[in-house]
Every structure is written in C-alpha cells, then in structure tokens.
C-alpha positions in Angstrom: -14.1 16.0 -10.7 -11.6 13.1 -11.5 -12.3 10.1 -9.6 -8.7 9.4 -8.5 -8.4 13.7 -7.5 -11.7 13.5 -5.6 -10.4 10.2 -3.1 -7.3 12.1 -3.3 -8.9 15.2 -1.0 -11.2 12.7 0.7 -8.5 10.6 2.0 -5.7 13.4 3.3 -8.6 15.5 4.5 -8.4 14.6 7.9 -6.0 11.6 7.7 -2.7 13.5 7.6 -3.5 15.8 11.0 -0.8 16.2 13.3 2.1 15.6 10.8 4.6 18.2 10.4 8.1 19.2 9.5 10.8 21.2 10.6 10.9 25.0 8.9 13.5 25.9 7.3 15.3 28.3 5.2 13.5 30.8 3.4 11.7 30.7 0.2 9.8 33.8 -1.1 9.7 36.6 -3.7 10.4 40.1 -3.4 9.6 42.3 -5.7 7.9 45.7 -6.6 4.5 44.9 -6.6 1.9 46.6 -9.5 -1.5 46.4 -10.8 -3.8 45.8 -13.1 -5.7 48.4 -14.8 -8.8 49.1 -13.7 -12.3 49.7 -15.1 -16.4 49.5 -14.9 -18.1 46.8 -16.3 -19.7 48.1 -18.7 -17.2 49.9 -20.3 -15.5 46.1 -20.9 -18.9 45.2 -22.2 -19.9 43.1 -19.0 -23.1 43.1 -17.8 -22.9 44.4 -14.1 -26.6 42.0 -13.4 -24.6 38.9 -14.4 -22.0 39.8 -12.3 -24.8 39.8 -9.3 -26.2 37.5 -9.8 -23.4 35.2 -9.9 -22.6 36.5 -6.4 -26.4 36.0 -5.3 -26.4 31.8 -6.6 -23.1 31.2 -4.7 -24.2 32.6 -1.7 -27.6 30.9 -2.1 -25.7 27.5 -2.5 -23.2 28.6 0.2 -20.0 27.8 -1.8 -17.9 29.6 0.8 -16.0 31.8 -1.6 -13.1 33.9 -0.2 -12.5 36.3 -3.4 -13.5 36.7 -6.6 -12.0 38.8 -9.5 -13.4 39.4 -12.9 -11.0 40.5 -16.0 -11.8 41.6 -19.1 -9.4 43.0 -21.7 -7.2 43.6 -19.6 -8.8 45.8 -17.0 -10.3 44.6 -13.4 -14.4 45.2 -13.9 -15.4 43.4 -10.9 -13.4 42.4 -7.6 -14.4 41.3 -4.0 -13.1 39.5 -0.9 -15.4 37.9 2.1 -14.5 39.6 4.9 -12.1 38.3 7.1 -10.6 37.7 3.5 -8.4 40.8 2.6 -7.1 41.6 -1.2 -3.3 42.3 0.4 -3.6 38.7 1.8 -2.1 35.5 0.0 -4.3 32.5 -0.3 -3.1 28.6 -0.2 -3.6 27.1 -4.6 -3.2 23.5 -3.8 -2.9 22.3 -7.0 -3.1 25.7 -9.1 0.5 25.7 -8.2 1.5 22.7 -10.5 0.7 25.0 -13.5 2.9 27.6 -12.3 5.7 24.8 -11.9 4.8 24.0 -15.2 5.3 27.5 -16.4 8.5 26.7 -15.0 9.1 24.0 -16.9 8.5 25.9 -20.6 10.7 28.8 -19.1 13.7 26.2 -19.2 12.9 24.6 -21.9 13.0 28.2 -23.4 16.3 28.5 -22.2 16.7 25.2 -23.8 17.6 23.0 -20.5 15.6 20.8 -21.0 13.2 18.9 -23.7 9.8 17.3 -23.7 11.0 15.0 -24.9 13.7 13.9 -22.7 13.6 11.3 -20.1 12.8 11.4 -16.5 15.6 8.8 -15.4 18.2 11.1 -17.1 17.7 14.0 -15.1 18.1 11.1 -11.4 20.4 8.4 -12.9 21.8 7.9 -9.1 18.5 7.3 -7.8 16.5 5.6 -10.0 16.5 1.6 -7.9 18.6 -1.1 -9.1 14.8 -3.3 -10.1 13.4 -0.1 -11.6 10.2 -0.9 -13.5 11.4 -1.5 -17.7 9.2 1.4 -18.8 10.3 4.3 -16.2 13.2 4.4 -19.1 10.3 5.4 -21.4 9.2 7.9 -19.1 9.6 11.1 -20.5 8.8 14.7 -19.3 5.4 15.6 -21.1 4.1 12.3 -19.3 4.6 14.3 -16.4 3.0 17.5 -17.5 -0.1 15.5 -19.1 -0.7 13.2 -16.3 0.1 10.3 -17.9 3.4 8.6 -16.1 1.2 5.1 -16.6 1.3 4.8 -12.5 -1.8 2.6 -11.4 -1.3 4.2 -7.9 -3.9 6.7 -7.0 -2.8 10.0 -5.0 -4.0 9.1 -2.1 -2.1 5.6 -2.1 0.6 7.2 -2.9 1.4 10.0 -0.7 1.7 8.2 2.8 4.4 6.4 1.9 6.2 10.2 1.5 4.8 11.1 5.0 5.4 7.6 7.1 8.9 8.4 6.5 9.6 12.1 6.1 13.3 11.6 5.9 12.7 10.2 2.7 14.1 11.0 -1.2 10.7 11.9 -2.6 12.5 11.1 -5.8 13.4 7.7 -5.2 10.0 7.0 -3.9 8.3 8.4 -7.3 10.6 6.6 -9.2 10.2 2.8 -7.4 6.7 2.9 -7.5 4.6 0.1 -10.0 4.3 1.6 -13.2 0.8 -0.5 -14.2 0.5 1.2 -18.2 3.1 2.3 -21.0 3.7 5.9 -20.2 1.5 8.4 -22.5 -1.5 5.7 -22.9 -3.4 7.0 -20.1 -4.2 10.1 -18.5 -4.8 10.0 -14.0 -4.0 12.7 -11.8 -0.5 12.0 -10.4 0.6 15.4 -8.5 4.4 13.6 -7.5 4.3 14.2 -11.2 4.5 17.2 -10.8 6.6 17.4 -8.0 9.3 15.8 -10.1 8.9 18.6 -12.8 9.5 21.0 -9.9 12.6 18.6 -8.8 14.0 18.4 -12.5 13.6 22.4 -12.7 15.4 22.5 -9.2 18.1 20.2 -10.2 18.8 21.8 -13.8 19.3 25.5 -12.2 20.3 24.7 -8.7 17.9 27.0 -7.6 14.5 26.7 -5.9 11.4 27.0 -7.9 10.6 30.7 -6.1 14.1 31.5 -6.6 14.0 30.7 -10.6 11.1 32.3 -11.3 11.4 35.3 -9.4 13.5 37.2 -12.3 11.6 35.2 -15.0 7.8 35.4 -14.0 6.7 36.7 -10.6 9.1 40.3 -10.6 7.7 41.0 -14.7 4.3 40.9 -13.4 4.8 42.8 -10.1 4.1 39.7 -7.5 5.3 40.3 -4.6 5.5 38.0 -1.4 4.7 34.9 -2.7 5.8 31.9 -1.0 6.0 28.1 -1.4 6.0 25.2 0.7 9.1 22.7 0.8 9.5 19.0 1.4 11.4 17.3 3.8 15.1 18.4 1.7 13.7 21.7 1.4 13.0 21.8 -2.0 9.6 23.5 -2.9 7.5 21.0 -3.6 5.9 22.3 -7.0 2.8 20.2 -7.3 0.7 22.4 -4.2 1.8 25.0 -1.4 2.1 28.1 -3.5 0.2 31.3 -2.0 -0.4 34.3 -4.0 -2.7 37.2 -3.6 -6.0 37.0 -5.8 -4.8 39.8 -8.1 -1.3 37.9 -8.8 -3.5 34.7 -10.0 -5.1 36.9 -12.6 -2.1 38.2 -13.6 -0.9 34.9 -14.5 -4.1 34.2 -16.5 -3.8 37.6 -17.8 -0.4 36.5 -19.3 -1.7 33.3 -20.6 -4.5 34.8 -22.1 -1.8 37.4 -23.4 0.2 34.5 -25.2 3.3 34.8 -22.6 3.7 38.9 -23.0 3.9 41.3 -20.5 4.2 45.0 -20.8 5.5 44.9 -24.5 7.8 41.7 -23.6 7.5 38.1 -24.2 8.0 36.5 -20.7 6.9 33.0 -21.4 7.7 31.7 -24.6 4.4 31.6 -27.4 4.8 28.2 -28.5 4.7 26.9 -24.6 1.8 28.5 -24.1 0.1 27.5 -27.0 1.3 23.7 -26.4 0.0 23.6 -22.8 -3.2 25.3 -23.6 -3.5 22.9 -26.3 -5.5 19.0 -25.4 -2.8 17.1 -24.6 -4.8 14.1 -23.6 -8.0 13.0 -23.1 -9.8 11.9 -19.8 -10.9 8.5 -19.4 -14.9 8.3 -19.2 -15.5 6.9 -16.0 -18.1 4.4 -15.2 -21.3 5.6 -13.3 -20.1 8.9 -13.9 -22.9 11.5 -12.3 -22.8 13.7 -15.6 -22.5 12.9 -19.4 -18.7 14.0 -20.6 -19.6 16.6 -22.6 -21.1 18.8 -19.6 -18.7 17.7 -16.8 -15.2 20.3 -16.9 -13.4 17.5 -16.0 -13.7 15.7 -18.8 -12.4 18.1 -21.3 -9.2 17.1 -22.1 -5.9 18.3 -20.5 -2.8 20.0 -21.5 0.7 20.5 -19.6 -0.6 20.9 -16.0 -4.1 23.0 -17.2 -7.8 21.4 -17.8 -9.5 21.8 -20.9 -13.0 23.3 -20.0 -16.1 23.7 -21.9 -17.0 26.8 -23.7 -13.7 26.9 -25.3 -11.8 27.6 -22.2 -9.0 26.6 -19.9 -7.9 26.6 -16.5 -5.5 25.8 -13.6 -7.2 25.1 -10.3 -6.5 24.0 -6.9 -8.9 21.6 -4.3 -11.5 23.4 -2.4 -12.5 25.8 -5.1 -9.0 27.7 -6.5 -9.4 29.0 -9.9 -7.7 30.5 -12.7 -10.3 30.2 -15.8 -9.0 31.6 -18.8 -11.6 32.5 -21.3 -10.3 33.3 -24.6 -13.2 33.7 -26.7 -14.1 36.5 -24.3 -10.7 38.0 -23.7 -11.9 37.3 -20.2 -10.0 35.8 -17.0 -12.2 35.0 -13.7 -10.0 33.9 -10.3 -12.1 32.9 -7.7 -10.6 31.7 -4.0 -12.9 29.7 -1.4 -13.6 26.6 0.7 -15.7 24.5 -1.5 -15.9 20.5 -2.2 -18.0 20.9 -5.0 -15.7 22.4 -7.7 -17.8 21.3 -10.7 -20.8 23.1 -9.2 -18.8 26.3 -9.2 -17.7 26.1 -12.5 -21.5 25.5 -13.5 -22.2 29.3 -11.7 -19.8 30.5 -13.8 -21.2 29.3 -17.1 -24.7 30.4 -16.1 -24.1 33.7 -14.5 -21.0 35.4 -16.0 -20.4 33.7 -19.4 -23.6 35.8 -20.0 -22.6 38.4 -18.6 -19.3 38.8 -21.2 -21.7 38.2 -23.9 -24.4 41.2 -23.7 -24.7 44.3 -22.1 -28.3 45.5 -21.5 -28.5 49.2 -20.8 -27.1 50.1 -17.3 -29.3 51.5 -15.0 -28.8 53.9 -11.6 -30.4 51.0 -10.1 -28.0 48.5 -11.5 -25.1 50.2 -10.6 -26.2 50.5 -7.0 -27.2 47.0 -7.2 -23.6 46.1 -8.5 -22.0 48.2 -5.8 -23.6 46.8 -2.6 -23.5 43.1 -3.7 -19.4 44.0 -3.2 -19.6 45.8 -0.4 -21.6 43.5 1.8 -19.1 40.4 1.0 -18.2 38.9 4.4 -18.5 35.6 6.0 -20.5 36.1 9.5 -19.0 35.4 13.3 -20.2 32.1 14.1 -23.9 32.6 16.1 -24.0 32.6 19.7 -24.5 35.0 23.3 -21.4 37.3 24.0 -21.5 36.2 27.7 -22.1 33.4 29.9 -23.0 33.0 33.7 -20.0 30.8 33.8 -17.4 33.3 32.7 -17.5 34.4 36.2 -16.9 30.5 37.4 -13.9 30.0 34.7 -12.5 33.0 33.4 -8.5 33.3 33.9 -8.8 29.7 35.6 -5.6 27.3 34.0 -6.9 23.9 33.0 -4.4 21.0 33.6 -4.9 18.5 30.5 -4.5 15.2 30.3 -2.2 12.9 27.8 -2.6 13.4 24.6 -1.2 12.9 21.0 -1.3 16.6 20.3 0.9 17.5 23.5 -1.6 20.1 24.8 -1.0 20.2 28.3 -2.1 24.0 30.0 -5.2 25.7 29.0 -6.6 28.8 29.6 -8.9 31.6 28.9 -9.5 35.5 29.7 -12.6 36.9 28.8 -13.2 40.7 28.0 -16.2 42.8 27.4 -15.7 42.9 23.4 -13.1 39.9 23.1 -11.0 36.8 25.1 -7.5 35.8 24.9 -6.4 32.0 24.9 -3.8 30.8 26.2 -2.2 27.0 25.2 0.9 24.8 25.9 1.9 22.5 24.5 5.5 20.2 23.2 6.3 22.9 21.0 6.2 25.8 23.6 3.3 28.8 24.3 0.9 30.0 21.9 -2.1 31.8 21.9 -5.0 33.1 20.5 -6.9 36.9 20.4 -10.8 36.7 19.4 -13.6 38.9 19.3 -17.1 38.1 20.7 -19.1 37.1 18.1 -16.6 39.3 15.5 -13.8 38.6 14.0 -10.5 39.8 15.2 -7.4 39.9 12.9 -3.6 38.5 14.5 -1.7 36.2 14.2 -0.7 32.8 16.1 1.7 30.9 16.2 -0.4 27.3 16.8 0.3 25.5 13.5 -2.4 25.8 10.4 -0.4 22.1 9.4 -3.3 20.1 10.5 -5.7 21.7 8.6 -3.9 21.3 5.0 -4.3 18.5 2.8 -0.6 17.5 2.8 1.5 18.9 6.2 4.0 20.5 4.7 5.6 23.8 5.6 6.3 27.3 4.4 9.7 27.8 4.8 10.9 30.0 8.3 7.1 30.7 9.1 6.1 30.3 12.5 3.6 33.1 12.9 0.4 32.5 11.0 -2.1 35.2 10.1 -5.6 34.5 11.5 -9.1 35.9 12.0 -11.1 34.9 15.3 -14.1 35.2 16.9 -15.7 33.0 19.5 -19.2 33.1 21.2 -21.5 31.0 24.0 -23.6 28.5 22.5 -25.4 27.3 25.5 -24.4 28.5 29.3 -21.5 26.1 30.0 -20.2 25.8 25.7 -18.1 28.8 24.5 -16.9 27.7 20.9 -13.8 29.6 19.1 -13.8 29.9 15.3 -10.1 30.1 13.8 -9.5 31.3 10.4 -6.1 30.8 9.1 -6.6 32.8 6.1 -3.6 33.0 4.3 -5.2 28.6 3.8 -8.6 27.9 2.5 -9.7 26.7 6.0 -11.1 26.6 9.7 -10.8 25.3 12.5 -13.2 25.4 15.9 -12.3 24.6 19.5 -15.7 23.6 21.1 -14.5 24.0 25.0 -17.7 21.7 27.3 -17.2 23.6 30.8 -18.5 21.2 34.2 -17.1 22.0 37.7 -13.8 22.1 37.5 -13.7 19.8 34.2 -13.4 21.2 30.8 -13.7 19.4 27.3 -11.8 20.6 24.7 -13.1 19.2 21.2 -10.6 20.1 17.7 -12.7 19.7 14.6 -11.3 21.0 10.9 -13.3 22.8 8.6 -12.1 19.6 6.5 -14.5 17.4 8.6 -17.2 19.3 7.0 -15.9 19.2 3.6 -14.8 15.6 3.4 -17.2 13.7 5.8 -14.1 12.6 7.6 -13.9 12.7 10.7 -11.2 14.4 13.1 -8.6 12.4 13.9 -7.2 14.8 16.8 -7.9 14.0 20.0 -10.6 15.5 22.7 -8.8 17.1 25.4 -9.7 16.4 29.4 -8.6 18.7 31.4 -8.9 19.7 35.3 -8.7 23.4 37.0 -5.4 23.7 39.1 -7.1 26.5 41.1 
C-alpha cells in the first residue's frame, strides 16, 4: 500500500474517536432497484474449485471479509455474505467512493461544465487566500484526479486541521495549504483532492453529488438507497462515506468494464472511461519498500481516481479491504467487502485463487458442485466465545450503574439479562440509547449510539440517527460479560468489556480499529457504582 495512504489509516484509526457533527438534511437515492443476471460458474467458464479455494485461503489467513461477488460476462457466477452481513445491506467504501466522484466528474465534463484542463482556483476565486501559494494557479483538475496537486502534506497531516475546527471552509483550508512540488510532477495520495472534485461538481450543478448522479448513474443501473456522508456545510464529501450494497459496486465495475453502457445506452461517456482507466501517473518507488514494484498493486500506475493493477487490471478500492477489481482481459469484475489491514495481501488471493479460476475450467464434478455450494452457505463470522450465563447475573441483572465523569458523557448504565439474549441500557449527553443482543448469537436491530467513533473520519450520514447493528454478548469469566457490536452498514466493531466487583462495574470501549491499526483506544474506561 502507499506509504502516505497506509499512515493515513494508522493515524485516524483511533485518533479521531469521539468527534462528530450535527445530521442534517438528507442525502440518498431512490430508485427502482434491478439486477444482474445470473448464472453457474461453469457456464461463464469459471472454475467453481478456484472459487473455493479462494474462500478457503481468506479464511485460513482470517482476512475478515464481509461479501464477496464474482462476475463474469455479465452474469453473477459466485456470491456470498458473512453472516451477520446481509446482500440487502449497504456497506461503508472509504475511498472507493472517490472514483464514483470521479465518475462524477467525466459525467460533467460530458455535459461539457467543466475541463481537465481547467484550473482549480477558477472554479473558488473568493476563497482562494490573499498569500496563496504561486503554483495553486497552475493547479488544474486532472492534478486532482491523478493525485498529483504537488502538496507535501500527507493525509494524515492534513485532515485535523478540517476536524479541530469543524466550522471550517474545507475549501479554503485545501486551498492554503504548502504546495511543496509543481502540480502534475508527482503522484501522493491526497483524498481533499478529491473532496474538491466533489466540491467543483457541487458547485457547477448546485446540486449534491447523490443528487447529480441519481438521474445520470445510480437510477440507469437500478441502485437504490445509497447514501453519502456530508461535511460540516453539508456537502457530501466525495473522497469517502459512500455506502452501497455489494451488488451495486459490481454494477459499477460492470459498467466500466462495459465502456460506460448500460442496457443499450451510453451512461458514462467512452472516452472518460478510457482516460481514467488509462496510467495517468506513475507511483514513486519508495525506499525500503517490502516488495519489488513490479509485484506490489500499488505500484502500478494510476488513472483519474482508479489504481492500475497487475495482470492487466484496474480498480477502485476503499481502506480495510473495499474492492472493485475490474478485469478486462477476463471480462471479469470481483467486489469484495471486509475488515482487513492488509489490502495487498488480498489482492495477492485474488491473483492466486480466482485469476485461475477465469482461465480454465476442469470438468465439474457432483462433488465440486457440492463443494462450491456449502463453501457459500456456511459464510458467517461466529458470536464472540464465552458461557451464556454467569452466577453474577443474579447479583447485577436490572441493577443501574451510576458512572463517573467522563469525556464520552456516559452517565447511567444498565443491563437485563434473558434466557436467549440481554438488553442494554445507556445515557448519556445526547439522551437514551440502547442495545438488544443475543447470548453468544447474533441479534439484528438497530441503535441509536453513534457508529462515528469507529470510522476513520467522523463524519455523518445525513438525517441518520438509527444505525443498523448485529449483537451478541457472552461471559468470559464469572464476573466479565463482554458485548460485541456490529455496525454493519461500516466495516467495523466495537466491544464493551463490562469488569463486575460488588457494587463496582468497569466499563472498557475498544474499536475493532485498535486491532487493525495497533492504536490504541482513545475513549475512556468507565467507573461506575450501583444506585441500588
């Protein structure tokens, strides 16, 4: 992965917990939803063992995938989602979104808006600052799609300066930061780049990014019920926070693969997909890099928001394991969904396992189908271990916890334990909320205690305030009951580890992030006393 991407997740892991905004109006698609055709693997000329076997390494190496969906010509051969994970459920793309707003971007410049060509400054002459760095005038808006703006400033260095003061101009921030190189020299991952593409898009229409590309992308390919997270003016914020089902991601490849057409019509324009699939730019070789160049997916050059890959492939993808991988030499499109650091390791799996599998089809045995068949139907990621009950139930159960100051505002606690599940109830600043989990299974609801600290950047989706979840919680010792939250409309976790002695308890927050990053969680252990 790019250096300046990978401290990028490690820093805004963990270090952005507890910030939040305001929701606000809405911003989200409806339209008619349809599918895509369906067939067997075989009949696509995919071997049904590669398939498997790609399922069987991923789950040996425990990449945590969430869903996985296999295309070729056309037609669905292979689909799956890891139970809690549910194929009518969106999924958070980080930073697959950025080459939807780019899609965005080739739309207007279809509509001829806009230009490549033209500069950033001319689209914001009111806010660019009065000592503006000489070369933001040279600035143009394929720097921006290719990563290339010259900034010095990594991600990570950048983005708390948007989130120390969230009543900011994003714009105005982009545009007074040190720009180190001439623009175009240099490519480095810059996703306020992107954000500005949205923001020129946004500002060229008057219309948010959902709302411009409702009629133009998401309602020709039957998405419906996508949604996008805003920034602090309520714009959507175009480099991350889309969420779209798994099915809806391969549509989008489908139509890249597909040149921009769509059922007979040309939705994207040709020569904007053939410029953004295209190497833009080249990826500096970085020093002490783990893996020669020519076997490293990052490293293979980069078009208008979509990485070059090996095998003569392309993709957009998103932190923690989002991917669209376009295969053309295959007429093949593979979307997979999960919780994993190690993208690269991923993309490996699918060059060993179902490159393969596209390019031979040994005959197809009873026993390979069966084979194919269960490896789908047992996908699911298990309860967390643990006893369904506890001697101290007896000593706890309904009891209200009174809990001390803290920076998350937490101050009531309590929980009722069932035979087959337990409710918990919290307060806190921003009123009651609680939580329904099975013992040692999961139970679908929803909650409305904020997903916002689990995300790499805080930001909202507009007007929702009830989030979709899958719970379970089980005893680990006697006096330790441990509560698994999956908000899975994100790619994470999170686990409330409650410590139970006489009439103490200690409550202990820790994000799935933790795990991913090696950061620690930066929320506070709660201390609390029984009021009864």
């Amino acid at each position: 992965m790019n250096q300046t991407r990978r401290e990028f997740l490690e820093w805004f892991g963990i270090g952005l917990a507890g910030v939040g905004f305001m929701s606000a109006v809405p911003s989200r698609v409806a339209a008619k939803e349809t599918y895509l055709p369906r067939s067997t693997p075989e009949a696509q000329g995919v071997s049904p063992a590669g398939i498997v076997n790609f399922l069987q390494v991923t789950e040996r190496r425990n990449f945590k995938l969430h869903s996985l969906m296999v295309v070729r010509n056309g037609h669905v051969v292979a689909e799956g989602w890891w139970a809690p994970y549910r194929a009518d459920r969106k999924h958070t793309l980080y930073s697959l979104s950025k080459s939807i707003t780019a899609t965005a971007v080739g739309l207007a410049v279809g509509e001829r808006r806009l230009t490549v060509e033209d500069t950033v400054v001319s689209f914001f002459p009111d806010d660019v600052p009065a000592n503006a760095d000489p070369k933001l005038a040279r600035m143009k808006v394929k720097h921006l799609l290719t990563m290339s703006t010259g900034h010095d400033l990594t991600d990570a260095e950048v983005f708390p300066r948007l989130f120390d003061t969230p009543n900011d101009n994003w714009v105005r921030t982009f545009l007074a930061l040190p720009i180190g190189q001439e623009p175009g020299s240099r490519f480095r991952y810059n996703t306020l780049a992107t954000y500005m593409l949205g923001r020129i898009v946004q500002k060229l229409t008057g219309q948010t990014l959902i709302e411009y590309l409702t009629p133009r992308l998401f309602e020709p390919l039957g998405i419906e019920g996508a949604d996008w997270e805003i920034d602090t003016q309520r714009f959507n914020v175009g480099g991350w926070g889309l969420r779209l089902k798994t099915e809806d991601i391969a549509k989008f490849g489908q139509l890249y693969l597909q040149y921009g057409v769509w059922n007979e019509k040309q939705v994207v324009p040709s020569v904007w997909i053939d410029e953004a699939t295209q190497q833009q730019i080249v990826q500096p070789r970085q020093p002490n890099a783990p893996r020669p160049p020519e076997t490293d997916d990052w490293m293979q050059g980069y078009g208008y928001q979509l990485w070059g890959c090996r095998n003569g492939a392309y993709r957009a993808d998103g932190a923690f394991g989002q991917f669209c991988i376009v295969i053309p030499d295959q007429n093949a499109v593979v979307v997979i969904t999960a919780e994993q650091a190690d993208m690269q390791a991923v993309l490996d799996e699918v060059w060993n396992h179902l490159l393969p599998a596209f390019q031979r089809t040994n005959q197809i045995t009873e026993t390979t189908r069966k084979a194919f068949e269960r490896a789908f139907a047992d996908l699911a990621i298990s309860p967390p271990a643990g006893s369904l009950s506890s001697p101290t139930v007896n000593r706890v159960n309904r009891r209200t916890y009174a809990i001390g100051d803290n920076p998350q505002g937490v101050s009531l606690v309590s929980l009722d334990f069932g035979t087959r599940d337990w409710v918990l109830d919290m307060q806190d600043r921003q009123g009651k909320h609680q939580l329904r989990g099975g013992l040692f299974a999961w139970r679908e609801g929803v909650t409305t205690l904020s997903p916002l600290p689990l995300k790499l950047l805080p930001t909202p989706v507009p007007g929702e305030v009830r989030h979709p979840v899958a719970v379970s919680g089980a005893w680990r010792d006697p006096n330790t009951f441990q509560i698994t939250c999956r908000y899975v409309e994100t790619a994470h976790y999170d686990t409330l580890t409650f410590r139970f002695e006489g009439d103490t308890v200690q409550i202990t927050p820790r994000s799935s992030l933790t795990e991913l990053t090696g950061r620690p969680d930066k929320r506070a252990v709660l201390e609390g006393i029984s009021r009864r």
